[in-house]
C-alpha positions in Angstrom: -9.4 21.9 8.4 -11.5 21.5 4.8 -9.7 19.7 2.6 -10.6 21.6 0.1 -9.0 24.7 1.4 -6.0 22.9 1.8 -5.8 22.3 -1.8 -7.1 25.6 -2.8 -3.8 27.2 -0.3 -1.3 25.1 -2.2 -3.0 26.0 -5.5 -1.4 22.9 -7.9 -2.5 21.3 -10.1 0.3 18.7 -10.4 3.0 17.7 -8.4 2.0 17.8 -4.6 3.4 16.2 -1.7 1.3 15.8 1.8 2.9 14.8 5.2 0.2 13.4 7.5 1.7 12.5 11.0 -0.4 11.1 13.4 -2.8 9.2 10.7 -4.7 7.5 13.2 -7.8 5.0 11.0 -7.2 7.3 7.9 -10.5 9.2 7.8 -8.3 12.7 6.5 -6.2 10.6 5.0 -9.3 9.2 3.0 -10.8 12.7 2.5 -7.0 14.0 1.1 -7.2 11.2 -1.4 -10.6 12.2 -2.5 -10.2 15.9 -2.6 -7.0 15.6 -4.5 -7.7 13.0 -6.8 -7.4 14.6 -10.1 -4.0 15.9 -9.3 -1.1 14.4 -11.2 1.5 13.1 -9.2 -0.3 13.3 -6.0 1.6 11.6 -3.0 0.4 11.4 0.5 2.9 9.8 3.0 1.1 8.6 6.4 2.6 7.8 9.4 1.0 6.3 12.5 2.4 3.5 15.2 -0.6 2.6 17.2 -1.7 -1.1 15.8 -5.7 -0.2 16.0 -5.3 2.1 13.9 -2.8 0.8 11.6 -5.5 -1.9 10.7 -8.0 0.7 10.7 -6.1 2.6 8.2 -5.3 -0.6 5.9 -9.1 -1.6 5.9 -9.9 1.9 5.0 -7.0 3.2 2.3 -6.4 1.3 -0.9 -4.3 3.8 -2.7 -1.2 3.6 -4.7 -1.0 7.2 -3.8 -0.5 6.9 -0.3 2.4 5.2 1.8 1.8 4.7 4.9 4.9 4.1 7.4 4.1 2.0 10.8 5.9 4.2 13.2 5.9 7.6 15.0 7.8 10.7 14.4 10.0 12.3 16.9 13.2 13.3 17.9 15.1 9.9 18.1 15.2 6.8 15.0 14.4 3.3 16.8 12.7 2.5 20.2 10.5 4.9 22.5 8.2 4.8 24.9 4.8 5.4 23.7 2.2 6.3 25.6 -1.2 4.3 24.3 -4.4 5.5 24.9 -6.6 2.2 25.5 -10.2 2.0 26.5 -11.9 4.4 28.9 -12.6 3.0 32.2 -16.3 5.1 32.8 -17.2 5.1 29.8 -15.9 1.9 28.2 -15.5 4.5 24.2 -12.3 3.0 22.7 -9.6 5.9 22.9 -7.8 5.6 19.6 -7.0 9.6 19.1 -5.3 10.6 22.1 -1.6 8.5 22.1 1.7 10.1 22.3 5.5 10.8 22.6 4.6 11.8 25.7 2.7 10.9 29.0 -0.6 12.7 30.0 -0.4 14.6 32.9 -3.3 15.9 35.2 -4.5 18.8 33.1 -6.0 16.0 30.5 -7.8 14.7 33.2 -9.3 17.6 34.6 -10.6 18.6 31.3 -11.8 14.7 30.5 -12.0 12.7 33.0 -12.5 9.5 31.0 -9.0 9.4 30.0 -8.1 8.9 33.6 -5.9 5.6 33.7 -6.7 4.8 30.4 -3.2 5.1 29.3 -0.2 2.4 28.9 3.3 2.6 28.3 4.4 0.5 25.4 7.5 0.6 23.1 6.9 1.6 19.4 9.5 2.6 16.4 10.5 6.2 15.2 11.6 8.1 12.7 13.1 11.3 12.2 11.3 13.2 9.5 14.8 14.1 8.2 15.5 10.6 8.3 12.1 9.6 6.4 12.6 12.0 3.8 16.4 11.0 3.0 16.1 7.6 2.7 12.6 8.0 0.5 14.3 10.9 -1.0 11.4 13.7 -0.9 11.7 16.2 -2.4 9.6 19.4 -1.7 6.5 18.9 1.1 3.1 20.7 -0.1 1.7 20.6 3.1 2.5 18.8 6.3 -0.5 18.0 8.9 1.0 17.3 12.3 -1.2 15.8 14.3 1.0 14.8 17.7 -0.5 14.9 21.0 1.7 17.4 22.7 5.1 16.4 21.1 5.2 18.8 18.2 8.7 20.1 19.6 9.7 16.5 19.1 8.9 16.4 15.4 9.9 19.5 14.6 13.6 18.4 16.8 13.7 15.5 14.5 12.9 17.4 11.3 15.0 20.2 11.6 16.2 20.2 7.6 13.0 19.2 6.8 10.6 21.9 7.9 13.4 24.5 7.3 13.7 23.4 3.5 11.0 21.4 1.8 8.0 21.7 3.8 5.6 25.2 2.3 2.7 24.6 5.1 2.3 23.2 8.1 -1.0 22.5 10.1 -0.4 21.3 13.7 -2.2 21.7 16.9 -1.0 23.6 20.4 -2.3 23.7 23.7 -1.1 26.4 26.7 -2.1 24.3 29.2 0.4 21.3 29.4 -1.7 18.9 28.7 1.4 16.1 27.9 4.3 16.3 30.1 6.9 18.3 28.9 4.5 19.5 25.8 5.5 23.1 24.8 2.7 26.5 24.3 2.5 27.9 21.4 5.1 30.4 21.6 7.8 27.6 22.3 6.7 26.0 19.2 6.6 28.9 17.3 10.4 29.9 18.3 11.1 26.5 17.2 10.0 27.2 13.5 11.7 30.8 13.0 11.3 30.5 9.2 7.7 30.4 9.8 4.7 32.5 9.6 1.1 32.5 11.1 -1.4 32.3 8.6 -4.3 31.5 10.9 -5.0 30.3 14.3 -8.1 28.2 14.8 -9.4 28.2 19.1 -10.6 25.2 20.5 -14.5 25.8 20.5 -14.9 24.0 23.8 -13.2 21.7 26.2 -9.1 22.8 26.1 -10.1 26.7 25.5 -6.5 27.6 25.7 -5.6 25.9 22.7 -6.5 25.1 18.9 -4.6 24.5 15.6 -2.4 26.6 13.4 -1.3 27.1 9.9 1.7 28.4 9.2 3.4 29.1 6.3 7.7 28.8 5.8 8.7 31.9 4.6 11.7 30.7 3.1 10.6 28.3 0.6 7.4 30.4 0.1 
């Protein structure tokens, strides 16, 4: 989505708070600190586990604007299993997008093959986004980009107060094909946000046709 229009939507000129989970090498990150630069108290809080990117994301970012925290965001605080996407065997592209909460099942590699036994199981932290924003203590969330992989049910489980009570927007993806095991359609994640309302729904253009991102905006801190 344009940053721009992001920035338009939240329609501040100081005194805005971004979420970004799933920051992968910070190229939005980059182009929310560009586009919202002349804001006054502009804060950005980043959140991404997989070490690539992490050093990605440090070469990239130098802002005293933006914090980024070294884990992923889910359902549980402490260990997981994380699923790493590594380096395609047929086509040898480094697959630094497509981690997760949870494990790929066969539908991602029907619909691209060069994932196929690409992924590895490692441990990485997590955090609660109720527990982030307690212990940093946030107060109200602009906007909140979720970028997941097929475990949006698990952020939202483990942002419950959160998304309920500070957080205006939120930009995620969905897929109705299960393309992460155990990942839920879009009206399972919709019935997990019941404060929320569809703004917009943008369709995958090609490959996962049954899927796309949303905006959604919480009714009851609107």
């Amino acid at each position: 989505m344009n940053k721009a229009f992001i920035k338009s939507l939240i329609n501040k000129t100081e005194d805005v708070t971004i979420f970004e989970v799933g920051a992968a090498d910070g190229l939005d990150t980059l182009d929310f600190a560009n586009t919202f630069s002349d804001v006054k108290n502009f804060h950005l809080y980043a959140f991404e586990p997989d070490s690539r990117n992490i050093l990605a994301f440090k070469q990239r970012i130098n802002n005293p604007n933006v914090v980024l925290c070294e884990k992923a965001v889910g359902i549980d605080d402490g260990e997981v299993d994380w699923y790493t996407s590594t380096r395609s065997k047929t086509t040898q592209e480094d697959l630094i997008y497509s981690s997760s909460l949870r494990a790929p099942s066969g539908d991602l590699y029907d619909i691209w093959p060069q994932f196929k036994d690409s992924f590895i199981k490692e441990k990485k932290q997590s955090i609660r986004l109720d527990t982030f924003v307690e212990q940093n203590n946030i107060g109200m969330i602009d906007f909140a980009w979720v970028d997941c992989q097929g475990a949006e049910d698990l952020v939202i489980g483990g942002g419950k107060n959160t998304l309920e009570n500070k957080v205006k927007f939120l930009y995620t993806e969905f897929s109705n094909r299960e393309i992460y095991q155990g990942e839920k359609n879009l009206e399972q994640i919709l019935a997990l946000l019941p404060t929320y309302e569809v703004v917009k729904i943008f369709p995958n253009a090609n490959s996962d046709l049954t899927g796309g991102d949303i905006l959604l905006v919480n009714r009851s801190v609107a």
